[in-house]
matplotlib code that plots the C-alpha trace (Angstrom):
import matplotlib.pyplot as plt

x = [-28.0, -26.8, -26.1, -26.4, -25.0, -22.8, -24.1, -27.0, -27.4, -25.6, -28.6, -28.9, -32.7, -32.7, -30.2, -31.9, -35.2, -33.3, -31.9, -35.1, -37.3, -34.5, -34.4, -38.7, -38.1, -36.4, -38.7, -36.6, -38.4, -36.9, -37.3, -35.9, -34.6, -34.1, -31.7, -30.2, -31.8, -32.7, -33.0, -34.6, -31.8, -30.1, -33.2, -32.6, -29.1, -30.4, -33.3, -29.8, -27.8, -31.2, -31.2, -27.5, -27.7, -26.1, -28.8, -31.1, -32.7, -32.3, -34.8, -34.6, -36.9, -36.9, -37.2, -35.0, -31.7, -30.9, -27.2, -25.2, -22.3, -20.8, -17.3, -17.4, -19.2, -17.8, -21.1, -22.4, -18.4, -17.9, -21.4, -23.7, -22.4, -22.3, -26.1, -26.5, -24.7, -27.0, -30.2, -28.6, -28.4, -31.6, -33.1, -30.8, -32.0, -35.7, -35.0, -32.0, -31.1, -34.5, -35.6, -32.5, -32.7, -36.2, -34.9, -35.2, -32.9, -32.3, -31.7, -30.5, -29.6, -28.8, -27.3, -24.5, -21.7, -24.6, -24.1, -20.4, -20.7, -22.7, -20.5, -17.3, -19.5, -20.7, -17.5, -14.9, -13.4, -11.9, -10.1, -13.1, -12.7, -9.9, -11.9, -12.5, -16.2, -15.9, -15.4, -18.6, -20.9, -18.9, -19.7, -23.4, -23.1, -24.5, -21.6, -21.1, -23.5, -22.1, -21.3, -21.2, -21.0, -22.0, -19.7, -20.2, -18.8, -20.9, -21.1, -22.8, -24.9, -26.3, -27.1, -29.1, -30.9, -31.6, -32.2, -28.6, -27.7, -28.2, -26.4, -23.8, -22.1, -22.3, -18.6, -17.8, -20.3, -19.1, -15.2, -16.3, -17.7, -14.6, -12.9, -14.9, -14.6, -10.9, -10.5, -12.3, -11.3, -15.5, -16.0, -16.6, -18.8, -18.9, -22.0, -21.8, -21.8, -25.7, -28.1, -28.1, -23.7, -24.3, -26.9, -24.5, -21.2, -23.9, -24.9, -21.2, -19.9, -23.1, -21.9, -18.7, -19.2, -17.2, -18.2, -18.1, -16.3]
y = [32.9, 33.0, 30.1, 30.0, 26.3, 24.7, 22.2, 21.5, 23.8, 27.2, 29.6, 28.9, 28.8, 31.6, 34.0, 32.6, 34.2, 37.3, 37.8, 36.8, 39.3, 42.0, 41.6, 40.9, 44.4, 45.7, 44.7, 41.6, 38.2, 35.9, 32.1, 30.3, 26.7, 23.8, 20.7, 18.4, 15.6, 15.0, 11.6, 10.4, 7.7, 7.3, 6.6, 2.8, 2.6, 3.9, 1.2, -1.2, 0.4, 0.0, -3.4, -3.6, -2.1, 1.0, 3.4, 3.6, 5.8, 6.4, 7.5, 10.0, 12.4, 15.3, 13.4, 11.3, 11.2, 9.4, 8.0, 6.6, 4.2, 3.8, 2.8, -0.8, -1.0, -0.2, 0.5, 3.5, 5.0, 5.1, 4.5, 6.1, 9.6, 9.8, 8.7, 11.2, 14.1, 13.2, 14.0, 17.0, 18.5, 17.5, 19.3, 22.3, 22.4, 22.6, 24.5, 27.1, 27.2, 27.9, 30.6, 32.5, 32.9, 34.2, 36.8, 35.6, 35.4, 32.2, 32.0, 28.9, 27.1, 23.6, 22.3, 20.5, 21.3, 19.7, 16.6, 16.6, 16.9, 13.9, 12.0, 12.8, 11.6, 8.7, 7.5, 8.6, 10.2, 13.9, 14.3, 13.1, 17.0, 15.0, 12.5, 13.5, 13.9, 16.4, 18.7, 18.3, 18.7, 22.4, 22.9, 23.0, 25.7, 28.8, 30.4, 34.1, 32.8, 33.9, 30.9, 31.3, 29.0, 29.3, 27.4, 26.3, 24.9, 21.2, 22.1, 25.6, 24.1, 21.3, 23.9, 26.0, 22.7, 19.8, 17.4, 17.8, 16.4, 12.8, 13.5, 11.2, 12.6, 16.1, 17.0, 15.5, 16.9, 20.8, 19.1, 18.5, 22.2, 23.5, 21.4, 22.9, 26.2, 26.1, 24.2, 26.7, 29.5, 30.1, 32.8, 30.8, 33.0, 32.1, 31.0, 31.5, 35.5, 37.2, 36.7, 40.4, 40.1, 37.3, 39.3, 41.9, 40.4, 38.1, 41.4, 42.6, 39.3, 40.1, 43.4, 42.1, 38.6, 35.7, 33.7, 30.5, 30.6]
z = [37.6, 41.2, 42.7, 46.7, 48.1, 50.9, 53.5, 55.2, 58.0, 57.0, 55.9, 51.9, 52.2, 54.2, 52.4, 49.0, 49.6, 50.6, 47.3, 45.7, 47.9, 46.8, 43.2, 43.3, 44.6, 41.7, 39.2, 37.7, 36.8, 39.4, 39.2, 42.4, 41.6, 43.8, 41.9, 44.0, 42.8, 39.9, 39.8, 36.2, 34.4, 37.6, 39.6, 38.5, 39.7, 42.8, 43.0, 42.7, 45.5, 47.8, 46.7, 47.5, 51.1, 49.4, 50.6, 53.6, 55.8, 59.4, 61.4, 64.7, 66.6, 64.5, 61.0, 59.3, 56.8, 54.1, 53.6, 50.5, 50.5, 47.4, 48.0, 47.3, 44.2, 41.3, 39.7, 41.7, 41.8, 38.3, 36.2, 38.5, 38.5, 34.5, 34.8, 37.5, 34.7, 32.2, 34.8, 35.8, 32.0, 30.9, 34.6, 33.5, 30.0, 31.5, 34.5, 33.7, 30.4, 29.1, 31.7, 31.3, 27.4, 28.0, 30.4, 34.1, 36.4, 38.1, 42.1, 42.4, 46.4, 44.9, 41.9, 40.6, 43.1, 45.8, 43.5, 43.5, 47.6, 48.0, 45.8, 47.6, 50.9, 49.2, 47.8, 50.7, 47.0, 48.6, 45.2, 43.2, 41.4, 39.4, 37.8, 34.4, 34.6, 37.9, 35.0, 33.2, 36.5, 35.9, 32.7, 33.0, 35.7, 33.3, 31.8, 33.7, 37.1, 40.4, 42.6, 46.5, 49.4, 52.9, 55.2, 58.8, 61.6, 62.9, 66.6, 65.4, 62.6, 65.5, 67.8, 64.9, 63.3, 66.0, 63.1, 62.5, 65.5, 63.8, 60.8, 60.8, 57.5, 58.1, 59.0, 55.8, 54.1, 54.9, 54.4, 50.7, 50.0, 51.4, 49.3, 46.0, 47.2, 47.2, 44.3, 42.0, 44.1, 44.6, 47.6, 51.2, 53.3, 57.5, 58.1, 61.7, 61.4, 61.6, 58.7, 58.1, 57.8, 55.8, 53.2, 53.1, 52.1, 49.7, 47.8, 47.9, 45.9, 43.4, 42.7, 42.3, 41.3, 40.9, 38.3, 36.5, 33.1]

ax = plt.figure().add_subplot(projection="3d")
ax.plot(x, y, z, "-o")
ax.set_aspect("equal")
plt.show()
């Protein structure tokens, strides 16, 4: 599995089919994978935090975005996110574990560190990679994928992506992927270099990758 994340805005979608179109080209079986949300359990707590005034939508001329506030209930800080785990291992089950025993590889631009970001966001939590259950969003990371993040700088992701320009969370956002990064000492690639510097140091971190244990 390689896993391709970091915020809206820095080139995963672009860098992703990349690397698929490069190992298509070597004959492998690739599966490309898209998990942020995979909202099944938690889809009820969800309905509550609507309900709540939790979670809304605003809208702007290029689209819309959707925001979470989570830090005064106690029910979407501490239950939600182990209802949230529980979606995300049976979606890996189905979605990673399977594929990869049959032989494919996996490229794989959202997942569980995506989840973790939006929970930071949602929560105002920056050392949420302390609570004990940080640890099991880890842990169902395949054991031996290589993990890489794209960072970015707001000002150079707004001028890239005009929707951005409304998103009210994304310097947070890209604060809470640095934080992961440096927390499990992932690689953190500048996303402001050219899409053909980015591929490159990409395919050098394959070669050599780092990996989650």
């Amino acid at each position: 599995m390689i896993y391709i994340t970091g915020s809206d805005g820095a080139g995963k979608t672009t860098q992703v089919r990349q690397v698929i179109d490069q190992l298509t080209a070597q004959g492998l079986p690739v599966a490309h994978r898209w998990l942020r949300f995979p909202f099944r359990l938690s889809t009820l707590f969800l309905v509550y935090a609507r309900l709540r005034g939790l979670s809304w939508y605003e809208s702007h001329p290029h689209g819309q975005h959707g925001y979470w506030d989570f830090r005064s209930s106690w029910i979407m800080k501490h239950l939600f996110p182990i209802l949230l785990w529980l979606d995300a291992l049976s979606v890996a089950i189905q979605s990673l574990y399977w594929p990869i025993a049959t032989g494919k590889v996996i490229v794989c631009e959202r997942f569980v560190v995506d989840m973790l970001a939006d929970l930071m966001v949602a929560t105002q939590d920056f050392d949420l990679l302390n609570r004990w259950y940080a640890r099991w969003y880890i842990r169902l990371i395949p054991a031996g994928a290589v993990i890489l993040l794209l960072d970015g700088d707001p000002t150079c992701i707004r001028q890239r992506r005009k929707d951005l320009v409304y998103d009210r969370v994304l310097p947070e956002r890209i604060r809470a992927f640095q934080i992961i990064a440096t927390h499990f000492g992932w690689p953190l690639i500048a996303g402001d270099q050219s899409i053909a510097a980015i591929h490159q140091t990409i395919c050098h971190l394959i070669e050599e990758p780092y990996v989650c244990s």
